[in-house]
N, C-alpha and C positions, 0 to 999 in steps of 0.2 A: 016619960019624963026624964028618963037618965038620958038620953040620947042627948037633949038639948043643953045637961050641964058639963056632957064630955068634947060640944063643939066652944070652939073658941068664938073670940068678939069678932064681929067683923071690922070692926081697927084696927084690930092686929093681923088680918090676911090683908090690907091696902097695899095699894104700891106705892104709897108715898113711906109708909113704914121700911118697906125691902129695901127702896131709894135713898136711901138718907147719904145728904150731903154730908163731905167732913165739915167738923167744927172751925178751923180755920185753913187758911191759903197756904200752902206751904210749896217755896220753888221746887219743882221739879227737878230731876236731876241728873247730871248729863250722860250720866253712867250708872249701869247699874255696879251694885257692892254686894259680893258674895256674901253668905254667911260667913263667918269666922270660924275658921278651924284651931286649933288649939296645933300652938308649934310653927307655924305658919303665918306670914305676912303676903299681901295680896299687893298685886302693883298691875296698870293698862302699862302694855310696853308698843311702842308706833313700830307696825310691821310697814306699813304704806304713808303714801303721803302723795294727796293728788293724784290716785292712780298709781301713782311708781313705786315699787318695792325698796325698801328701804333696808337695807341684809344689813349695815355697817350698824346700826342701833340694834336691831334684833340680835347678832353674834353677840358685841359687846353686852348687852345683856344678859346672853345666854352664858357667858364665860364668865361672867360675874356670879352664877349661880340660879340664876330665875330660872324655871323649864314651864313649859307650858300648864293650862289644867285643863284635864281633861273634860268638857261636857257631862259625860256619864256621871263623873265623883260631883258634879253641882249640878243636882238636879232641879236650883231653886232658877238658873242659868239657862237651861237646856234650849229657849228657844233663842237663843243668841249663837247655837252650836255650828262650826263651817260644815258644811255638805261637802264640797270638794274642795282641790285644792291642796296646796301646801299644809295648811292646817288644819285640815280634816277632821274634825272629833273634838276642837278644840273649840273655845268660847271670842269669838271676837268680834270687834262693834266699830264700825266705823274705821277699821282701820289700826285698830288697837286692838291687840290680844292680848288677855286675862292671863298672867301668870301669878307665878307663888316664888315664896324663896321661903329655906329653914331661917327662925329667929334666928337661931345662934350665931347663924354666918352674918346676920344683920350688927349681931354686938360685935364678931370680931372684927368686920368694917369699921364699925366706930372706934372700936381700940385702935386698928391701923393710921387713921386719919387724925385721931389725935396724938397719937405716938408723933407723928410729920409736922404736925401743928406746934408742936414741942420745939422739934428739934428747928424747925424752920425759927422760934421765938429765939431760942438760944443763940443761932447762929448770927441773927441780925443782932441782940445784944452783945455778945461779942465781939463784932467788927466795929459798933459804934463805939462800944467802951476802951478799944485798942487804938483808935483814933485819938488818944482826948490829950491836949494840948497841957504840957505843964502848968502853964497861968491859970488855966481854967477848967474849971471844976465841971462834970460830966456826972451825971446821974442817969437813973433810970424808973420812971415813974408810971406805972402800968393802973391808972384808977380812970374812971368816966364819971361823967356827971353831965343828967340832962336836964334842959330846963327849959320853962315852957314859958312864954310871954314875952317881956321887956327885959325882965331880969336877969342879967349876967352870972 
C-alpha cells in the first residue's frame, strides 16, 4: 500500500502537462540579449553587410571603446560563438558581433556631446544676436509647445 501513495497521478506524468503552451504570443526577437553584467553596456556592432566585410564601422567602433565578448564569459550565448575566422571565440549573428563597452565611457560620451551641444547653441545665439538691426528688437526664445488636433 505505500508503494501506491509514493506514485504520482498520472495527469501529472501527461505530455500535455510537460507541453504547455505560453500563456500569451509574444514577438520574437531579432536578437538575442545577453544577461547583464553590472559596469557594462551591451551593443550588436555590423562587422558585414551582404557578404562584405565592413572594417570602417567595426575600427570606428573599436576606437570608440567597444571590444569584443568573448563566447566563453556568455555562456547563456555560446551557441551563437564564431568557429573560425577573424572572430573566432567571439559571439556573432548575422553579421553583427556582440560587444560591450565600460558604462563610464558611455557617461563621459554623454558629457562630450553635450558639452558641443552647448557650445554649438551659444555660438548660433551669438551671431544672431550680433546681427540685430538698431530699429529692431532681437530676442531669443528657446520654449516648444505641442499640439494635437485643430488647435493652434
Amino acid at each position: 500500500m505505500t508503494e501506491a501513495q509514493t506514485r504520482k497521478p498520472r495527469e501529472a506524468g501527461s505530455r500535455t502537462q510537460q507541453m504547455r503552451r505560453p500563456e500569451r504570443w509574444s514577438r520574437p526577437e531579432g536578437l538575442p540579449n545577453p544577461d547583464d553584467r553590472p559596469g557594462w553596456k551591451h551593443r550588436w556592432v555590423r562587422v558585414s553587410m551582404m557578404g562584405s566585410a565592413d572594417a570602417k564601422n567595426i575600427s570606428s567602433s573599436f576606437r570608440e571603446g567597444y571590444e569584443p565578448c568573448k563566447a566563453e564569459e556568455y555562456p547563456e550565448m555560446m551557441m551563437h560563438a564564431v568557429e573560425d575566422g577573424r572572430f573566432q571565440g567571439n559571439i556573432e549573428v548575422g553579421g553583427l558581433l556582440l560587444c560591450r563597452i565600460p558604462t563610464e565611457f558611455l557617461g563621459q560620451r554623454a558629457e562630450y556631446y553635450e558639452a558641443q551641444n552647448k557650445a554649438n547653441m551659444e555660438s548660433v545665439d551669438n551671431s544672431f544676436m550680433k546681427d540685430s538691426h538698431p530699429n529692431m528688437k532681437k530676442f531669443s526664445e528657446k520654449t516648444t509647445k505641442v499640439s494635437f488636433g485643430s488647435g493652434y
